[in-house]
C-alpha positions as CSV (number, residue, x, y, z in Angstrom):
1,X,0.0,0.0,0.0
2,X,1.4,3.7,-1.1
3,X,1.0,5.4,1.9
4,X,3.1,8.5,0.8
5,X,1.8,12.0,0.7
6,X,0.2,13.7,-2.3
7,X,2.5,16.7,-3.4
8,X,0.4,19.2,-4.5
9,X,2.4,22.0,-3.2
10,X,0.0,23.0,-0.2
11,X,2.1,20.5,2.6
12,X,4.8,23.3,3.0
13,X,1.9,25.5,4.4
14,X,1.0,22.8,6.9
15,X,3.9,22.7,9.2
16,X,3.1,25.4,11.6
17,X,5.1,25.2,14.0
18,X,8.0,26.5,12.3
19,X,6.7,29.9,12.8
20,X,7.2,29.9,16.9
21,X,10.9,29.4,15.8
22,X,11.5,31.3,12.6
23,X,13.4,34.2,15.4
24,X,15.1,31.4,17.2
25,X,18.8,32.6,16.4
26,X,21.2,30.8,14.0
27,X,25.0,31.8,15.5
28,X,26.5,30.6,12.1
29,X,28.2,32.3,9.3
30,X,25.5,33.2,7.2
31,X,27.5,32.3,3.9
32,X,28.4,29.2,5.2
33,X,25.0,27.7,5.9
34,X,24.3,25.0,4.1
35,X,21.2,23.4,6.1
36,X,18.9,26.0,6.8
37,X,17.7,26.3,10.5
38,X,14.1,25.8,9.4
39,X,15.3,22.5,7.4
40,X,17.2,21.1,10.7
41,X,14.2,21.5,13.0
42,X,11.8,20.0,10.4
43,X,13.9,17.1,10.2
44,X,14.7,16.7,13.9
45,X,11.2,16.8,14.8
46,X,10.0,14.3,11.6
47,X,12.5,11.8,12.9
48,X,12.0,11.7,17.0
49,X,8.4,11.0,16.2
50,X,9.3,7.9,13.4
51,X,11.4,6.6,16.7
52,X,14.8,8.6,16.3
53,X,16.3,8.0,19.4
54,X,20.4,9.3,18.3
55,X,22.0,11.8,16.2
56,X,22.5,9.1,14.0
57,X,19.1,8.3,13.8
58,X,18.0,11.2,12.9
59,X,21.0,11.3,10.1
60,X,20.0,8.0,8.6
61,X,16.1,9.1,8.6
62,X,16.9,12.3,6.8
63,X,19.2,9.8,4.2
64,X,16.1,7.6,3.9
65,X,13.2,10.1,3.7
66,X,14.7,12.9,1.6
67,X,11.8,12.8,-0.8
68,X,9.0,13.3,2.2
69,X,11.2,16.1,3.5
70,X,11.2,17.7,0.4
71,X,7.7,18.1,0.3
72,X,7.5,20.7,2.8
73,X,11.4,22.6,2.2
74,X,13.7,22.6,-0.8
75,X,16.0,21.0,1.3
76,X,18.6,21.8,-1.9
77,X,22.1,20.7,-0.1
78,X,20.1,17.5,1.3
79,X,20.3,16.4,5.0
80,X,23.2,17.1,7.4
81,X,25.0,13.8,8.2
82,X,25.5,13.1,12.0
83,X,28.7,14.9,13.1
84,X,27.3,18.1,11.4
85,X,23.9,17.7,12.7
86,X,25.2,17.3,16.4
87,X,27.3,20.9,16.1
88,X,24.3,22.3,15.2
89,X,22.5,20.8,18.2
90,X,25.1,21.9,20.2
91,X,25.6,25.4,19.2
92,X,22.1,26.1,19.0
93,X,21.1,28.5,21.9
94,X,18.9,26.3,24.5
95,X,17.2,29.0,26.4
96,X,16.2,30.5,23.2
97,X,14.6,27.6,21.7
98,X,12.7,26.3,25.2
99,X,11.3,29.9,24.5
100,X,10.5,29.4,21.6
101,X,9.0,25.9,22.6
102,X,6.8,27.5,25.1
103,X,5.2,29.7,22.4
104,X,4.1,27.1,20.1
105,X,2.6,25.2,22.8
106,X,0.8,28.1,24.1
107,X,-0.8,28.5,20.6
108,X,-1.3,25.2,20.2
109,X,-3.9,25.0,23.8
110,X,-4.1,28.3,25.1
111,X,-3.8,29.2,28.7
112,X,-3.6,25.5,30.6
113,X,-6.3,24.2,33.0
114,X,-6.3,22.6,36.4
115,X,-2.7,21.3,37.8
116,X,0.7,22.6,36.5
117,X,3.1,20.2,37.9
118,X,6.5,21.5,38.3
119,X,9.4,19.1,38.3
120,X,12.7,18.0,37.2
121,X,14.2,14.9,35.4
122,X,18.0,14.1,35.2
123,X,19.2,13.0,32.1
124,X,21.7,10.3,33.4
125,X,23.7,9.3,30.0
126,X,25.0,13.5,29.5
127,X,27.3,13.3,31.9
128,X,31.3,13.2,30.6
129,X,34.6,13.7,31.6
130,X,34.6,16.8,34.3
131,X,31.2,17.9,33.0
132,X,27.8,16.7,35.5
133,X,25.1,15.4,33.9
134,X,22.4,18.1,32.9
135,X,19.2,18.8,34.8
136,X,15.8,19.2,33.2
137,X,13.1,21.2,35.0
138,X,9.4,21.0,33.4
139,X,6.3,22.2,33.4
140,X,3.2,19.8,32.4
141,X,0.0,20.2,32.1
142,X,-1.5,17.2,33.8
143,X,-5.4,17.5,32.1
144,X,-3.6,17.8,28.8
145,X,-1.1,15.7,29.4
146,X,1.4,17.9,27.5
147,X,4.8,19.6,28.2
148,X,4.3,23.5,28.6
149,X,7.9,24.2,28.9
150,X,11.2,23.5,30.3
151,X,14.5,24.9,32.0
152,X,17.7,23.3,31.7
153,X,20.1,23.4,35.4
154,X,23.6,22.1,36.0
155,X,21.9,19.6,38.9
156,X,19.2,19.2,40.9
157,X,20.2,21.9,43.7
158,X,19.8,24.4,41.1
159,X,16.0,23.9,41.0
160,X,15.2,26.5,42.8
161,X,17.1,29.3,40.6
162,X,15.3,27.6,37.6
163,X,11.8,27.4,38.2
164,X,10.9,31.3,38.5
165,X,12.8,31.2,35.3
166,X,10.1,28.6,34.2
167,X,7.8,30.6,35.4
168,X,8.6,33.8,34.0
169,X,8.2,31.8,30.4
170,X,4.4,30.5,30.9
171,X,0.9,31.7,31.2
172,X,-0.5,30.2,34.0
173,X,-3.3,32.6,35.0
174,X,-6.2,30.9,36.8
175,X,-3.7,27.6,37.3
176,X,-2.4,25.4,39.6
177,X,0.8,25.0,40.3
178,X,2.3,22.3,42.2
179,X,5.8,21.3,42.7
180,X,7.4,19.2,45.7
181,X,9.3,20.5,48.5
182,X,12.3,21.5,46.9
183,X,10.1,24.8,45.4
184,X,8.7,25.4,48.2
185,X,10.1,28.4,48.8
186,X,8.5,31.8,49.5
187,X,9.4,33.9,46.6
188,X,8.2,31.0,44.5
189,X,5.1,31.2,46.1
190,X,4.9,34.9,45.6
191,X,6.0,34.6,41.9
192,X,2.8,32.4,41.6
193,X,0.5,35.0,43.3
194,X,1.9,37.7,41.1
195,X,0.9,35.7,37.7
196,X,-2.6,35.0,39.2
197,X,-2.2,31.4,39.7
198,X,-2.4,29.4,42.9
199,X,0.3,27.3,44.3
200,X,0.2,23.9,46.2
201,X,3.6,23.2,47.9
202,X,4.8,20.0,49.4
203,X,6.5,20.9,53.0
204,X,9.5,19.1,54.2
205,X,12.4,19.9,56.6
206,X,14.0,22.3,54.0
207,X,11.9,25.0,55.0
208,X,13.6,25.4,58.7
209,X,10.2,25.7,61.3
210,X,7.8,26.1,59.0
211,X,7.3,22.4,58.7
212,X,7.8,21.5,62.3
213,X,5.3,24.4,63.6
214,X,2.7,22.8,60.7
215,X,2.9,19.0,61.7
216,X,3.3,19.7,65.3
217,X,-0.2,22.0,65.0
218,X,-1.6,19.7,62.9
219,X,-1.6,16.3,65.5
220,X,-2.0,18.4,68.4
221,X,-5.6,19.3,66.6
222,X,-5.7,15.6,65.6
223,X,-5.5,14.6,68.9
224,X,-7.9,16.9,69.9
225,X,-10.7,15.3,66.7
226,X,-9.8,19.3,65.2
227,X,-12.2,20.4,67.8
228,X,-10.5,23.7,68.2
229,X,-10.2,24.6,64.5
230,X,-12.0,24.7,61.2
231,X,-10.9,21.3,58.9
232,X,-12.0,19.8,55.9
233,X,-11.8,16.1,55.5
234,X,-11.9,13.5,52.9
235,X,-10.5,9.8,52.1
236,X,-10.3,7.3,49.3
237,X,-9.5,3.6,49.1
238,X,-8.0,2.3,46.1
239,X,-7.5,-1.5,45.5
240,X,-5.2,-2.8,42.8
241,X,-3.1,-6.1,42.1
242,X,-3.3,-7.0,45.5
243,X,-2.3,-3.5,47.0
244,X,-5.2,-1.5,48.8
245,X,-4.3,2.0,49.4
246,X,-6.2,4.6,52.5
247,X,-5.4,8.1,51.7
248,X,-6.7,10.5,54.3
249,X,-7.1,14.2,53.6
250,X,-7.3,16.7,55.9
251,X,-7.0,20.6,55.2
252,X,-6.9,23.2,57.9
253,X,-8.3,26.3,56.8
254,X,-7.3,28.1,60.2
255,X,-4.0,29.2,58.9
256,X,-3.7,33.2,60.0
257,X,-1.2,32.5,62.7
258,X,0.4,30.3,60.7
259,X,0.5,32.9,57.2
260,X,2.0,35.9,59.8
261,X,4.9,34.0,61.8
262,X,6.2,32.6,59.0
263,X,5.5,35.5,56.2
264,X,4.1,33.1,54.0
265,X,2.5,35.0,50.9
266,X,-1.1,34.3,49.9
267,X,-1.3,31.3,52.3
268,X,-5.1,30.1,52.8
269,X,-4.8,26.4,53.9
270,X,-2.6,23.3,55.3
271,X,-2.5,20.1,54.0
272,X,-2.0,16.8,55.7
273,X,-2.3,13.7,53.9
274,X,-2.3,10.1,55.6
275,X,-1.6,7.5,53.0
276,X,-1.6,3.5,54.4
277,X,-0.7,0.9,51.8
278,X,-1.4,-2.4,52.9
279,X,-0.2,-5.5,50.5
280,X,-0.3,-8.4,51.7
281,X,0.8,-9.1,55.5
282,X,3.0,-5.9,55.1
283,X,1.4,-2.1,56.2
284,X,3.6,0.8,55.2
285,X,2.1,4.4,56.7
286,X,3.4,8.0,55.6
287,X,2.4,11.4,56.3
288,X,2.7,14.5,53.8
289,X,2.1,18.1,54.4
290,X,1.5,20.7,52.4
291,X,0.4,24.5,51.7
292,X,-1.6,26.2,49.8
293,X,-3.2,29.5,48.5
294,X,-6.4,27.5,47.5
295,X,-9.4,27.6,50.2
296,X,-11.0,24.7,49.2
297,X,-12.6,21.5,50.6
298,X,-10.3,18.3,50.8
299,X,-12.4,16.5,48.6
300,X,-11.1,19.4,45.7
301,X,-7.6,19.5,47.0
302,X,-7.2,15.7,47.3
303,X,-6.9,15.4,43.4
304,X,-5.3,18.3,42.8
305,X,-2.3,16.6,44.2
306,X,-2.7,13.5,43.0
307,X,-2.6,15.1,39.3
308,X,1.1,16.5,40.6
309,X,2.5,12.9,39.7
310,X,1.1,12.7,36.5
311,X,4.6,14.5,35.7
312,X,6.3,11.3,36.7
313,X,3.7,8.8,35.0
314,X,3.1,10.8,32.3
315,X,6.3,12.6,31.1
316,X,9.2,11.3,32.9
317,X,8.3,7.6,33.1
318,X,7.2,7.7,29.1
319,X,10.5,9.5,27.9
320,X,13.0,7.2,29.6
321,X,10.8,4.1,28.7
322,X,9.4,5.0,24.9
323,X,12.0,7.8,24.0
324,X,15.0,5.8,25.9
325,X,15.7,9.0,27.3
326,X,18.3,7.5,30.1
327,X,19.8,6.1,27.6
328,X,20.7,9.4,25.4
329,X,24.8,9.9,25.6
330,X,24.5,13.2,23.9
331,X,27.0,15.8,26.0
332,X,28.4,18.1,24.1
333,X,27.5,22.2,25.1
334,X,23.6,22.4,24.3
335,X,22.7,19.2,22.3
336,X,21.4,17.6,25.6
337,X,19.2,20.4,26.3
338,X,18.0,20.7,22.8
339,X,17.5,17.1,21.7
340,X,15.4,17.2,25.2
341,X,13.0,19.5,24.2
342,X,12.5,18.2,20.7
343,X,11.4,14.9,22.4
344,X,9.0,17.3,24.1
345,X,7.7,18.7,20.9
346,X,7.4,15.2,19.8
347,X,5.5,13.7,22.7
348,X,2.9,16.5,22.3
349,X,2.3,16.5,19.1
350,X,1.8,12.6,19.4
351,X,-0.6,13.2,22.7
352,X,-2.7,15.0,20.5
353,X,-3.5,12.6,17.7
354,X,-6.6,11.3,17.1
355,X,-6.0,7.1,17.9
356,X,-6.1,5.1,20.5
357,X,-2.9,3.2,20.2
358,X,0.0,3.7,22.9
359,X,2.8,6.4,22.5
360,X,5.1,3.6,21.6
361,X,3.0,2.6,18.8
362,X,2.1,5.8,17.7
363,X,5.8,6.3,17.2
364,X,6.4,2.9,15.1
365,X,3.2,3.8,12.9
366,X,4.9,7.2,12.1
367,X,8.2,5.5,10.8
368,X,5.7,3.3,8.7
369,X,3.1,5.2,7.2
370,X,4.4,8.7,6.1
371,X,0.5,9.9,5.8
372,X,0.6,9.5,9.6
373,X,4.0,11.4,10.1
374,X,2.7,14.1,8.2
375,X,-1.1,14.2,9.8
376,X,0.9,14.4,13.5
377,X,2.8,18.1,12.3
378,X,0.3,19.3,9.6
379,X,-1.8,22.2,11.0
């Protein structure tokens, strides 16, 4: 079965997301270019979706597919082969392009709803002789399932410089932002205020008192039932191969004392969660906290942080299992960075298409049927 493309001249209109990145700057000698900037994202992004998982993938796939390439850019000097196309990927200014990322995605579903879950992903394999492997902080949307943007840090202490950055980048008006402990930090919070969004905060012992005055409040009102306060409360049981799951929410709305020792902008509730996980003879019990700018009942808040780790099933887990992201070696200046958000471009742009199949399939149908490729970039 043919399952090429028709040219008749209009698929070069299709590919729209070139546009967010027609600014993204190109540090070469303009005489010198033979591969247009334009030419080298195209192909990039065509090949990660067909399963490009290396720079020589994506060399061989341009070797291979010249003729669908050329459907949509003249693509006159042909395709770069792989040494060439990792100096570009190298030399290409990150910050720039994750800029330009955030654009296109902004256009492509607006202003996201519900939980914005803030958090970062090592990518293990970059790390080479006197040179730490690179730190990726994100931003997903977790009812769209899609990357909103990301930050690139030299490790994972450096998350806290990096996510105002990130959030300098996005629109997150009318949001909710959650990220764990290691942003919970007051000028984060603030930052969230500012853009109109709200914030939900895991607490743990890097906020000096603040979490010691929270969970010793919140089991002396425990012990008391909460009879001297104002609580929400609100469990779930979930039962699954075997493993049956109690998770116990309760948020304190009495939090003025609380919001004027500790200076803590916009702060409206507490957050304790009591999770027991019972499999079989074995009963393992932990205790979370967190704050908030949301007055809400726990029934609300409960899923809001349960959505958080839908940037750990949803975005981390998926690109070291289907993009073999762990497994990327590429170290060299911004490559890393770059080939990391392209695999974001790719994921999205595969969320979005209209099938049923997993992301790993969707991938191998793209390297078979070119129609498909083209249908996941086209408009």
């Amino acid at each position: 079965m043919d399952t090429a493309p028709r040219d008749d001249g209009s698929l070069a209109e299709t590919v729209v997301f070139l546009r967010y990145f027609k600014d993204l700057p190109d540090l070469r000698q303009s005489g010198k270019v033979m591969y247009p900037l334009a030419e080298v994202l195209l192909l990039c992004l065509l090949a990660v979706l067909a399963g490009a998982e290396t720079i020589t993938d994506i060399a061989r796939f341009g070797e291979k597919k010249l003729e669908l390439l050329r459907l949509f850019r003249p693509f006159d000097a042909g395709t770069p082969a792989h040494d060439h196309l990792g100096d570009i990927l190298a030399t290409l200014d990150a910050e720039a392009f994750q800029r330009c990322f955030v654009a296109w995605v902004a256009a492509l579903i607006g202003v996201a709803e519900g939980v914005i879950a803030i958090d970062g992903k090592t990518v293990r394999r970059s790390k080479g002789a006197g040179q730490a492997a690179i730190h990726m902080v994100s931003a997903f949307a977790a009812r769209q399932r899609l990357v909103l943007g990301q930050v690139k840090v030299a490790d994972k202490a450096n998350e806290i410089v990096a996510i105002p950055k990130l959030l300098d980048m996005l629109a997150i008006e009318g949001a909710i932002v959650t990220i764990d402990a290691m942003g919970c930090q007051r000028a984060i919070a603030q930052k969230i205020i500012d853009k109109k969004a709200d914030y939900l905060l895991a607490l743990k012992g890097n906020q000096g008192t603040l979490r010691d005055d929270v969970e010793l409040f919140a089991n002396e009102q425990k012990a008391k039932d909460f009879k001297d306060t104002t609580v929400s409360r609100h469990e779930t049981v979930d039962g699954d191969h075997g493993r049956i799951e109690t998770r116990s929410v309760t948020v304190i709305h009495d939090v003025g004392w609380l919001r004027e020792r500790h200076q803590w902008p916009g702060l409206q509730s507490v957050v304790m969660v009591e999770s027991t996980r019972e499999i079989g003879d074995k009963i393992e019990r932990e205790t979370r906290f967190y704050v908030t700018s949301l007055a809400l009942l726990a029934s609300l808040i409960g899923p809001y942080i349960r959505d958080h780790w839908a940037v750990e099933n949803s975005l981390h887990w998926v690109l070291d299992m289907v993009f073999r992201d762990d497994e990327c070696r590429l170290r060299t200046l911004n490559a890393p960075a770059n080939f990391t958000t392209l695999k974001h471009m790719a994921l999205n742009l595969i969320r979005k298409a209209k099938t049923k199949d997993s992301i790993r399939l969707r991938r191998k149908v793209a390297a078979w049927d070119d129609q498909f490729l083209v249908s996941l970039i086209a408009g």
